[in-house]
C-alpha atoms as one frame of an Amber mdcrd trajectory, in Angstrom:
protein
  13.031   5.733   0.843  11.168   2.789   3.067  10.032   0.303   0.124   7.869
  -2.769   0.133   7.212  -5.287  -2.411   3.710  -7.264  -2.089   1.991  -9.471
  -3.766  -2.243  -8.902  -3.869  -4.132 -11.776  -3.051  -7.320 -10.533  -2.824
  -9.525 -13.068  -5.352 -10.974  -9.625  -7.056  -7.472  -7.831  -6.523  -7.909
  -3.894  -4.986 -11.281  -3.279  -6.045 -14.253  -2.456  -4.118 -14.058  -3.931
  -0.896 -10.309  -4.633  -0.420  -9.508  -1.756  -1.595 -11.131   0.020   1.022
 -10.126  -1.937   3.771  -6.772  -1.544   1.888  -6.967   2.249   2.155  -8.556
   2.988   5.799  -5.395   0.908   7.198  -3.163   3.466   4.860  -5.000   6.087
   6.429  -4.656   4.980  10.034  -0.747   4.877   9.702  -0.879   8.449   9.241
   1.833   8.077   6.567   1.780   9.499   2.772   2.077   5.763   1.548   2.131
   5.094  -2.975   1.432   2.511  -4.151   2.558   1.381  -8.168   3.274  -1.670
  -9.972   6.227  -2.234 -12.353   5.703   0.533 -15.383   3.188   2.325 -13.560
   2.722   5.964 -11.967   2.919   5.773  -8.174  -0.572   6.565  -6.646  -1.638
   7.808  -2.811  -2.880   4.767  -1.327  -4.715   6.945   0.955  -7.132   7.380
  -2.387 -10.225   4.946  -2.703 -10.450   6.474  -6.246  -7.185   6.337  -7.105
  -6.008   2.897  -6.397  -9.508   1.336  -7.535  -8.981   2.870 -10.916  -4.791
   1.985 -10.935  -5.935  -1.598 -11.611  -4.299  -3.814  -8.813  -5.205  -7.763
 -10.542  -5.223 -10.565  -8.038  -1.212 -11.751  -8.097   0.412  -8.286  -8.994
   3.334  -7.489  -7.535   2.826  -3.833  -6.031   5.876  -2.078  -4.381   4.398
   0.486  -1.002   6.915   3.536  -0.295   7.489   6.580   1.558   9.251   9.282
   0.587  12.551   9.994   2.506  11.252  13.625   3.117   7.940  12.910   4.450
   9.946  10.723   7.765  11.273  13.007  10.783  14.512  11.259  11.010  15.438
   7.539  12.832  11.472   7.280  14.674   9.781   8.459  11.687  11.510   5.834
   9.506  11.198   3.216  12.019   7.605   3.855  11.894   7.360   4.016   7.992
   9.023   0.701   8.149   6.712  -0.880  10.422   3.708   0.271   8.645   5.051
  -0.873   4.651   5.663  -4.409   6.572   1.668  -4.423   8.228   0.494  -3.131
   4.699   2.485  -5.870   3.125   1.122  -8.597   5.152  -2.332  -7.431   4.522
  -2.556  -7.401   0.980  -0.657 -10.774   0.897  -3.231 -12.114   2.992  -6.109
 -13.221   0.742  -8.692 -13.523   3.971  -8.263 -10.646   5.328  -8.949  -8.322
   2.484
């Protein structure tokens, strides 16, 4: 399963805005991305509802995944890869969120 640890940045963590700006770029991947921190249910971060209410702080460490099953093979996981790593760098960077 593609994993990626983050850490939010966002000054309000995911809530409001950044979470939606969090979400649409989720959504434009096209991949069935969770998102959970440590002792946490995972959540579809392709949800505005559900990761505003999963309580994301500012500084959190998050992991992003995809399951195995939802890739078609070596492209598919390539892809998931590249996504998890542009999702990372966006919620570790506190400007653009």
């Amino acid at each position: 399963m593609p994993t990626q640890k983050a850490v939010v940045a966002a000054p309000a963590g995911l809530h409001a805005r950044s979470a939606a700006v969090f979400v649409r770029a989720v959504t434009d991947t096209g991949l069935p991305v969770t998102i959970s921190r440590a002792g946490t249910e995972k959540v579809d971060a392709r949800s505005l509802l559900q990761v505003m209410t999963a309580d994301f702080p500012q500084g959190c460490e998050v992991e992003l995944a995809i399951r195995e099953s939802d890739l078609e093979g070596a492209p598919g996981r390539q892809k998931a890869e590249d996504a998890l790593r542009e999702l990372r760098t966006l919620l570790e960077s506190q400007g653009a969120v």
